[in-house]
Structures are given as C-alpha cells and as structure tokens.
KOLDRENZA-970570 format. One record per residue (C-alpha): z, x, y; residue number from 1. Coordinates in Angstrom, 1 decimal, m for minus. Each point is the difference from the previous one (the first is absolute). Example, Ala and Ser with C-alpha at 12.3 -4.5 7.8 and 13.67 -1.06 7.14 Angstrom:
% KOLDRENZA-970570
(rolo (7.8; 12.3; m4.5); 1)
(rolo (m0.7; 1.4; 3.4); 2)
//
This chain:
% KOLDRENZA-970570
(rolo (0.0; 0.0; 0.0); 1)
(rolo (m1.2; 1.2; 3.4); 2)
(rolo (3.3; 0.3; 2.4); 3)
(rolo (m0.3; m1.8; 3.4); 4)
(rolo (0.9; 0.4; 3.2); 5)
(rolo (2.7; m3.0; m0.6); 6)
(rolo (1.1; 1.7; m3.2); 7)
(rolo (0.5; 3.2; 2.0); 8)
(rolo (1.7; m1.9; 2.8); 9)
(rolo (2.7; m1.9; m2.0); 10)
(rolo (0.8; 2.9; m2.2); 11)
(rolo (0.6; 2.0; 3.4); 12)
(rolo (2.0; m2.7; 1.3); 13)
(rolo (1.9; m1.0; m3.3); 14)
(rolo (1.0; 3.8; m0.7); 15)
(rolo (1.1; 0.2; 4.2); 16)
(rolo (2.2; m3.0; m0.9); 17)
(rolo (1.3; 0.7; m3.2); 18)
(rolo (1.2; 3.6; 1.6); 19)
(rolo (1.4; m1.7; 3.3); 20)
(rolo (2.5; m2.1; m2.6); 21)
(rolo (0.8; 3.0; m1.7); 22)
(rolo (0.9; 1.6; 3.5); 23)
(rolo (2.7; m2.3; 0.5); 24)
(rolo (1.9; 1.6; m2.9); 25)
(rolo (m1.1; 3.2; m0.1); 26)
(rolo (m0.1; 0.7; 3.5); 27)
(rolo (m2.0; 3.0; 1.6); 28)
(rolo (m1.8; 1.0; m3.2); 29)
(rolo (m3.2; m1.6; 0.7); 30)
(rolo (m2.1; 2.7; m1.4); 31)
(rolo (1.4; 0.2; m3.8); 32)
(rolo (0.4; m4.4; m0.1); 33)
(rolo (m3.9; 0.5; 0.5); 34)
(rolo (m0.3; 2.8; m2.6); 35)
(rolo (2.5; m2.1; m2.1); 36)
(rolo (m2.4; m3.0; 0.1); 37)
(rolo (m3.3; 1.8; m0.5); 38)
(rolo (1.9; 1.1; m3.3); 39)
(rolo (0.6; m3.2; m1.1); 40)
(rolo (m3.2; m1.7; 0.9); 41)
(rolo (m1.8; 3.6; m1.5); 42)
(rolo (1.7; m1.1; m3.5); 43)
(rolo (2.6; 2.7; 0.0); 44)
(rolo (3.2; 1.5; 0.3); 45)
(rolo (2.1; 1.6; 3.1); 46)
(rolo (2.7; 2.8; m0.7); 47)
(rolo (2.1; 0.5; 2.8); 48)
(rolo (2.1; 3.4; 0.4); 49)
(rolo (2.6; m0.6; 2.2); 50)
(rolo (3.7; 0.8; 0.9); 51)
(rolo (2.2; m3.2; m0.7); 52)
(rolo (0.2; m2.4; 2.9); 53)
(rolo (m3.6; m0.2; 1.9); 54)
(rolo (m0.9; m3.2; m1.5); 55)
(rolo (m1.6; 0.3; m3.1); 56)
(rolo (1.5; m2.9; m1.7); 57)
(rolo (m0.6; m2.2; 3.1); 58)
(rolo (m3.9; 0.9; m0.2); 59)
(rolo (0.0; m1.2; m3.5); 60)
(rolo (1.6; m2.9; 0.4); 61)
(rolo (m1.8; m1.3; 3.3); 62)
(rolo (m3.1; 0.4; m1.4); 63)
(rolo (0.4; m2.6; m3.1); 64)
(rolo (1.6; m2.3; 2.3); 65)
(rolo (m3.2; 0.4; 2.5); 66)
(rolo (m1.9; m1.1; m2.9); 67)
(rolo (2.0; m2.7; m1.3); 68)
(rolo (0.6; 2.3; m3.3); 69)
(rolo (2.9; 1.7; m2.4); 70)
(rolo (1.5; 3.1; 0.1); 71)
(rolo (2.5; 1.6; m1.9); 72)
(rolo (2.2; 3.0; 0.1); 73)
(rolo (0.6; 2.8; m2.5); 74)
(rolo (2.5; 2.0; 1.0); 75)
(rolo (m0.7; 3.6; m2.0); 76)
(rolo (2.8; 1.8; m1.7); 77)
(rolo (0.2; 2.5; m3.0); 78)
(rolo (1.7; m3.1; m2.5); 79)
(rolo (m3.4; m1.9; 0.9); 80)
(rolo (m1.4; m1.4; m3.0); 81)
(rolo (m4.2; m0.6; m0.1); 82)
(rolo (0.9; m3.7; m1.2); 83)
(rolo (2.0; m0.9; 2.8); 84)
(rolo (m3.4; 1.2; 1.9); 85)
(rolo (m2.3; m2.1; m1.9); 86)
(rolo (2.6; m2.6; m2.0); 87)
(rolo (0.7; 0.0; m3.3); 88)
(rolo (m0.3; m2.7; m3.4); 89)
(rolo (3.2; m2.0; m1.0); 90)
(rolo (1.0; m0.7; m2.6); 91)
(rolo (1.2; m4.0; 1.3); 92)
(rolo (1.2; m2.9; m2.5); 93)
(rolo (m2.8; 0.2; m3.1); 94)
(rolo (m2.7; 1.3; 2.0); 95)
(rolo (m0.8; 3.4; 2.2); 96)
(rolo (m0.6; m0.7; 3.8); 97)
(rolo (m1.3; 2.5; 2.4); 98)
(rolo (1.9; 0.4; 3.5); 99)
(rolo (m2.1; 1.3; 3.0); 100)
(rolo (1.0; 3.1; 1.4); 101)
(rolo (0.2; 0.7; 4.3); 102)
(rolo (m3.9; 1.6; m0.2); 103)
(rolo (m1.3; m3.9; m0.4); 104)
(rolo (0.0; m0.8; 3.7); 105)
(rolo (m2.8; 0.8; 2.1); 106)
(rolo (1.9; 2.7; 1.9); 107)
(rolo (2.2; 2.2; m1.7); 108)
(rolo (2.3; 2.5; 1.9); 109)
(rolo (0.5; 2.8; m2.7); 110)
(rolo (3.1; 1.3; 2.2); 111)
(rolo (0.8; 4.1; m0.4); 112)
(rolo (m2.8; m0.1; m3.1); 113)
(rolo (0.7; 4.1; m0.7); 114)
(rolo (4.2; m0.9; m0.4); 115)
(rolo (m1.1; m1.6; m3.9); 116)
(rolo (m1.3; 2.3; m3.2); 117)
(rolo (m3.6; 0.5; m0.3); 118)
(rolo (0.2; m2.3; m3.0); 119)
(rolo (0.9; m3.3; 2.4); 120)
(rolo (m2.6; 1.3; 2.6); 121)
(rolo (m2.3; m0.1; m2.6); 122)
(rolo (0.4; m3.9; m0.1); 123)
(rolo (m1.8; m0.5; 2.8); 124)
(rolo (m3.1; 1.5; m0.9); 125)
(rolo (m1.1; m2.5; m1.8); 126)
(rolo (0.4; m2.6; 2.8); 127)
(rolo (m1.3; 2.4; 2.9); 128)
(rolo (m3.6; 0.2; m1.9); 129)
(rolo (m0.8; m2.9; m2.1); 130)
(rolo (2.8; m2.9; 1.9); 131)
(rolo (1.6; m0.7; m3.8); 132)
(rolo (2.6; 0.5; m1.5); 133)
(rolo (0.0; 0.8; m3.9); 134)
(rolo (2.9; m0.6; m1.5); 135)
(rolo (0.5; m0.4; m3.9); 136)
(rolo (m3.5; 0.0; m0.9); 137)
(rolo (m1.1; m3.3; 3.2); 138)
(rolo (m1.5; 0.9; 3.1); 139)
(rolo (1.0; m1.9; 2.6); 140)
(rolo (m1.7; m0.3; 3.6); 141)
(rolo (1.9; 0.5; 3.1); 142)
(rolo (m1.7; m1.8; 2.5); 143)
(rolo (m2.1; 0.7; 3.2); 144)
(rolo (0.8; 1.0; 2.3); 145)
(rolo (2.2; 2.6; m1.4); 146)
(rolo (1.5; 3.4; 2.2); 147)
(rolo (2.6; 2.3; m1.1); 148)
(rolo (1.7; 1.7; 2.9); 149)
(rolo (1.6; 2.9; m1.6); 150)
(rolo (2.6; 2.3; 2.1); 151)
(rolo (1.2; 3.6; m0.2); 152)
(rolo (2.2; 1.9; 2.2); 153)
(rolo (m2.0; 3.0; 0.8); 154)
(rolo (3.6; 2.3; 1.0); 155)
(rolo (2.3; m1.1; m2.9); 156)
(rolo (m1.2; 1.6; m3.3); 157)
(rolo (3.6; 0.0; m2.0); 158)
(rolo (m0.5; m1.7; m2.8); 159)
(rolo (m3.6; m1.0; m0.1); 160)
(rolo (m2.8; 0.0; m2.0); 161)
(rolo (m3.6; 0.6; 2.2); 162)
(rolo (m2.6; m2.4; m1.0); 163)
(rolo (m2.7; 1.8; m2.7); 164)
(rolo (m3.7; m0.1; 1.5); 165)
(rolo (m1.2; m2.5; m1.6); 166)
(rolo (2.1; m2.5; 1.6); 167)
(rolo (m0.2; 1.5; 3.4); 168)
(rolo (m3.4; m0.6; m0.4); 169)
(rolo (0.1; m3.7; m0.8); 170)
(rolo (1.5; m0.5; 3.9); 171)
(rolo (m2.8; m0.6; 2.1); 172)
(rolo (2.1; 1.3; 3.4); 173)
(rolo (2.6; 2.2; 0.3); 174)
(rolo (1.7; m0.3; 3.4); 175)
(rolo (3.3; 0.3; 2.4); 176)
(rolo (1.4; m3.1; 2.1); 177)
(rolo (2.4; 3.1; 1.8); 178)
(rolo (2.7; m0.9; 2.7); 179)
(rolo (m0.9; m2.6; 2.4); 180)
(rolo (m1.0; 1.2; 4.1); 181)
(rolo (2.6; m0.3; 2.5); 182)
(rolo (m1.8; m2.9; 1.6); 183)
(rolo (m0.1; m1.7; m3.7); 184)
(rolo (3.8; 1.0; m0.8); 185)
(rolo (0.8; m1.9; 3.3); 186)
(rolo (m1.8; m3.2; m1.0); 187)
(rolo (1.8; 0.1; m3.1); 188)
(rolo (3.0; 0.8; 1.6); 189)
(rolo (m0.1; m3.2; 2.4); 190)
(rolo (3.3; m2.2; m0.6); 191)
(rolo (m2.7; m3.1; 0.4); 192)
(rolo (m1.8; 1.1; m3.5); 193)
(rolo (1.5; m1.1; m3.0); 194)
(rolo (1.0; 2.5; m2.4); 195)
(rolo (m2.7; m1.6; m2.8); 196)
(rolo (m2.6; m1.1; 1.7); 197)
(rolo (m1.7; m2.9; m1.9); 198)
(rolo (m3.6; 0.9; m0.6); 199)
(rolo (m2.1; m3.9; m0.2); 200)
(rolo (m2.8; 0.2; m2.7); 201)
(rolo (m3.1; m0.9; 1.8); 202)
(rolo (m2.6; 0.7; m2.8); 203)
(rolo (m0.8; m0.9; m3.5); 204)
(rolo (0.1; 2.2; m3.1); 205)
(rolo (m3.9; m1.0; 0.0); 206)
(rolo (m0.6; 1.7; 3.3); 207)
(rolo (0.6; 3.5; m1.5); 208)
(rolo (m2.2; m1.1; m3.0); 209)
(rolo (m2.9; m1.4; 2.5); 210)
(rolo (0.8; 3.6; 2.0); 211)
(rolo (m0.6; 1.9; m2.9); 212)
(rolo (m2.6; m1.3; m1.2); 213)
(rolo (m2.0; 0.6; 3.2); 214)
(rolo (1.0; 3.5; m0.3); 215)
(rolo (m2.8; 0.4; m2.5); 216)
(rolo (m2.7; m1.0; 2.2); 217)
(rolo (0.7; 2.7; 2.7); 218)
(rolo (m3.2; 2.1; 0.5); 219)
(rolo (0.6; 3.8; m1.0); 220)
(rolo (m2.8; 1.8; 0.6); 221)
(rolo (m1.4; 2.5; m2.5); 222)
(rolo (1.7; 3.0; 2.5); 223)
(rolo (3.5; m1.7; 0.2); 224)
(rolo (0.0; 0.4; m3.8); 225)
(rolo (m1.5; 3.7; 0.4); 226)
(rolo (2.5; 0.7; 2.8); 227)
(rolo (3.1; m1.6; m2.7); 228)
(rolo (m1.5; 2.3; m2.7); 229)
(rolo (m0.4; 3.1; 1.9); 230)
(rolo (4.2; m0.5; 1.1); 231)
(rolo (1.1; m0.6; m3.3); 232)
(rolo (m2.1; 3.0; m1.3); 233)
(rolo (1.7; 2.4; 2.4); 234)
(rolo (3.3; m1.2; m1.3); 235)
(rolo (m0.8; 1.4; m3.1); 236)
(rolo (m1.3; 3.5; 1.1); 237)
(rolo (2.5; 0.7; 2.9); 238)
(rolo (2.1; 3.5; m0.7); 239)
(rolo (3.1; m1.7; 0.6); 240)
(rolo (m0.4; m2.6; m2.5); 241)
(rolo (0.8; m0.3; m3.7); 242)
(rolo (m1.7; m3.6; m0.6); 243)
(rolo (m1.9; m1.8; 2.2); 244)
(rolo (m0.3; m3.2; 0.5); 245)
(rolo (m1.6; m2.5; m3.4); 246)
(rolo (m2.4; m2.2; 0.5); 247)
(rolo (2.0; m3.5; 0.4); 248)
(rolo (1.1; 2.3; 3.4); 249)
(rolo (m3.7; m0.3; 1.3); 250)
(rolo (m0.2; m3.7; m1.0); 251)
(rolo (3.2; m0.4; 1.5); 252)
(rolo (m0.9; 1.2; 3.1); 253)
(rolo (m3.6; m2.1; 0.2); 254)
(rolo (1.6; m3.1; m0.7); 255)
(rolo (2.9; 1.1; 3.0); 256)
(rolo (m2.6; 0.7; 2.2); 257)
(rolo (m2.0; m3.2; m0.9); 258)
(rolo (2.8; m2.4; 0.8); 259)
(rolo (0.9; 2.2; 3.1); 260)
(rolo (m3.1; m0.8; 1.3); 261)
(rolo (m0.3; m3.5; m0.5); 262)
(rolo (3.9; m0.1; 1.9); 263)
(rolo (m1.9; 2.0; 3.0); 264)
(rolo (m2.7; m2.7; 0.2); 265)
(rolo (m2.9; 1.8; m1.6); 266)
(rolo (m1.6; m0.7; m3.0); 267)
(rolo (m1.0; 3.4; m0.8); 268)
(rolo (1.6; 3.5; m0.3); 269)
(rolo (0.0; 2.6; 2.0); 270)
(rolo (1.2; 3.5; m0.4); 271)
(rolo (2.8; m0.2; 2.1); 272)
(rolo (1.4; m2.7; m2.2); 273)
(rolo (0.1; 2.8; m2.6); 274)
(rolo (1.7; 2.5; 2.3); 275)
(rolo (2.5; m2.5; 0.6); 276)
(rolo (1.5; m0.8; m3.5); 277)
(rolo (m1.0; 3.4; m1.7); 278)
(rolo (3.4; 1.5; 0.4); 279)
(rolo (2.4; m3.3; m1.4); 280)
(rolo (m3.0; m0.4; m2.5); 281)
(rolo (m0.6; 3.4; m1.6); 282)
(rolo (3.1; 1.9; 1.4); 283)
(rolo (2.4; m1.1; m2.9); 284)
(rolo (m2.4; 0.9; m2.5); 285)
(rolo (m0.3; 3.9; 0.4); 286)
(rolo (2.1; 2.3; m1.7); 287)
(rolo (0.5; 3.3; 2.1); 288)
(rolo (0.1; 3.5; m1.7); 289)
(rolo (3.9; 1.4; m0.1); 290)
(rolo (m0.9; 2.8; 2.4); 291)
(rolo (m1.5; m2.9; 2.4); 292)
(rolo (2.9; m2.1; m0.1); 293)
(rolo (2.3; 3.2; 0.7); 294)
(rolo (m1.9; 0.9; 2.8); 295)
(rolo (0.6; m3.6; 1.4); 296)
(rolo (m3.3; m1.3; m0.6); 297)
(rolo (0.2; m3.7; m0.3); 298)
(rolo (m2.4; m2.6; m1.5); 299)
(rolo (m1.1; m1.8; 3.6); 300)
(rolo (m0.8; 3.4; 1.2); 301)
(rolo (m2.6; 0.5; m2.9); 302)
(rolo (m1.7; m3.3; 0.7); 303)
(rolo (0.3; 0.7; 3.8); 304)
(rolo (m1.9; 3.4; m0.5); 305)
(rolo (m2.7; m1.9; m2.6); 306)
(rolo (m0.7; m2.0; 3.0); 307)
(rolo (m0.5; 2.5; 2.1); 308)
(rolo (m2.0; 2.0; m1.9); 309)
(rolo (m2.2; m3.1; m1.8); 310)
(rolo (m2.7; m1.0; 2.7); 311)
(rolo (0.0; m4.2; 0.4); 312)
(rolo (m3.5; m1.5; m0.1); 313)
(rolo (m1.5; m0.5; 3.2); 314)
(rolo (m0.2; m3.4; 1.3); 315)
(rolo (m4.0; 0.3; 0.6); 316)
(rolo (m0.3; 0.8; m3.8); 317)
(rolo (2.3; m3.4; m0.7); 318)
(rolo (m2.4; m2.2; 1.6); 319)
//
C-alpha cells in the first residue's frame, strides 16, 4: 500500500500526541519517550541503563496507560525463577492448569534484568523474538502489542550477572533517561503537581498495530540500505572491536529509522534518520577489545567515529 500524505500526517500527529501524554509523567525527557515509542511501534525492545530514580518505571507504566494497555513488573533478583517470568502448569483439583506469568501484558518492565542468573534471563528470550511463551511442551501467544522495558544500573555491578550477547542483541534500543534539567526538576518540584501524576489513555492498542503496520510502507531507497550496510560492516572491521554488530542490528536499525521518519512527517528515509538512531541502535551490540575498553574506549564512541568516517549518500543521488 502506497503511504499518503494523510497517512504521513496522522502518524506525525498521533506519535506528537502519544509523546505529549507521556511528558506529563515523565517530564523533560522528550527525546527518549520518542525513542521509547519508535521501539515499540518498530516491534521491539528498549533496555534502559540507568542509576535508580530517573524514571524508568514511570516511562513503562505511562506508556500502556497512553495506549489503554497492560503492564507488568518483574522485579529481578538472584532467587528469580524462569517460571515466575513466563508462569508455570498446576497441578489444580484433577486436572493441570496453566497460570500466566507478568511477560503476558503488552508492556513488561523487566526491572534490574542483570540482578537474576543467566538461566532466568534466558526466559525471556523466547518472548523477545517469537512473542510466546513455551511452557511444557504449548506455545502460547502473548499479544500485540508487546514491549519489554528492561533496566540495568550501569554503576552498581555487585552481584550481577551481565546480559550474554545474544540477548543484548534481541533489544532493539539501548538508551539512558539520566537526571532530569534544573528547569524539569523544578516542574516536578512544584507543590501544585501531584506526586503521581495520572497519565489519561487517549489511544487504542490498535493505534500502535495500525502505526506499525504503516511502518512497512516507508520508502528506503536502494542507498539507505547501502548506507545501513556499509555502518554495520564497519562495526565488524573496526580495531577496537571484538564483534560487530549481527544482522538483526542492521534490520533493527531500518525498521528504527523507517518509523522515525513517518513520526517526522515524511514518508521516506533519509540519511540523517540513520545518523540519528545508529548509536542506541547498534551501540549495545559491539563488544570492545580488553585493551580498548582499558583505554576508555566506549561503544558510542565507536559508532560516533563509524559515522564519521562512513560518507552518507548525497541527497541528489536519493532523488
């Protein structure tokens, strides 16, 4: 189906609205409620690294309640069984009956996801990829929409287990909320706000279905893709890394930039929709070499300098 100007418009203005009710809760933050909402209308996952108390759980929970949908919270820990992720089958008066876990909600906030053993973070793998849940042998769907919002605290490593590649790279973003501004910690200091701010739903579930599905009918131009490739290449042959990023990072990052651009009114991309999700796309996906890490080198830096270094198409060869 050929996108119209009307398509274009109401995405642009349904995205601008669903981030303004956001903004009520999350306040300041703007920028990552729109990364936040490209992930979830992209069909994938946010993992936010932040110190406690910036309003991660807030995001999560504002979001489903923009969208008139679920959300559950797991809260991480090293006792964490993968049944009490995905629910278990009891045994209940003659007969067995299965008992939903928290990931069957359509946003699930997987709180301090590194604090449980790499056998319980392995429970949502399943779920991340496919959206079921396996469980004795039955699949069972989780719905759609369906988010998990996993946290880490960046600083505190006591006691943690780090999440292995593979799941790292089922996250479509990796991103930071951070402290709030001075001029946002004043608004949210104001006596006349509420403490919990009640967030009105003013969409349907559907409206992130209809959203992503129009997604698919953004116009990438043979380039964009060349452009995508050429980043993700350099991942893999830059001196500082060990492994670059896999190829669900360079779909992940054309099915970003797709919905990005339909949230800036176009219904095309264009290379600087690229530039801006590369890092939160691809960053999370690289592993550094020891010596690079010791030196300080950090992930965003390597995509930073693959920017810089990988020429954009011109816009007279995307017309």
């Amino acid at each position: 189906m050929a996108l119209t100007s009307e398509h274009t418009q109401w995405f642009e203005t349904t995205f601008g609205k669903l981030v303004d009710n956001v903004e009520r809760a999350v306040v300041g933050k703007r920028h990552v409620i729109e990364l936040a909402f490209t992930a979830m209308i992209a069909e994938g996952h946010l993992l936010l690294e932040d110190v406690p108390g910036t309003g991660k759980t807030s995001l999560a929970r504002a979001i489903a309640q923009t969208v008139k949908g679920t959300s559950t919270r797991i809260q991480f820990t090293p006792d964490l069984l993968p049944g009490d992720v995905t629910g278990v089958t009891v045994y209940d008066q003659g007969r067995f009956e299965f008992h939903h876990g928290p990931v069957f909600a359509n946003v699930v906030l997987a709180d301090e996801v590194n604090r449980a053993s790499p056998k319980t973070q392995s429970a949502l793998l399943e779920v991340m990829e496919e959206r079921q849940v396996t469980v004795d042998g039955v699949t069972r769907e989780v719905g759609a929409p369906f988010m998990v919002v996993a946290t880490q605290n960046p600083i505190e490593q006591a006691g943690t287990y780090s999440l292995p590649e593979a799941q790292l790279d089922r996250f479509l973003m990796r991103t930071s909320l951070g402290y709030p501004d001075h001029a946002a910690t004043l608004r949210i200091l104001d006596p006349a706000r509420h403490a919990r701010v009640v967030v009105p739903a003013i969409a349907e579930l559907d409206t992130i279905t209809t959203m992503s599905g129009l997604t698919h009918d953004v116009q990438q131009h043979a380039l964009i893709s060349d452009y995508i490739a050429r980043l993700v290449g350099a991942t893999r042959s830059a001196t500082q890394v060990r492994l670059g990023a896999s190829m669900r990072g360079a779909l992940a990052l054309a099915a970003s930039c797709r919905a990005w651009a339909l949230a800036h009114g176009r219904h095309y991309v264009v290379p600087d929709d690229v530039k801006a999700l590369a890092e939160v796309v691809l960053a999370h996906r690289l592993i550094l070499d020891p010596e690079a890490e010791f030196d300080g080198v950090t992930q965003g830096a390597v995509i930073g300098q693959i920017l810089l270094d990988t020429p954009p198409p011109s816009q007279r060869d995307l017309v």
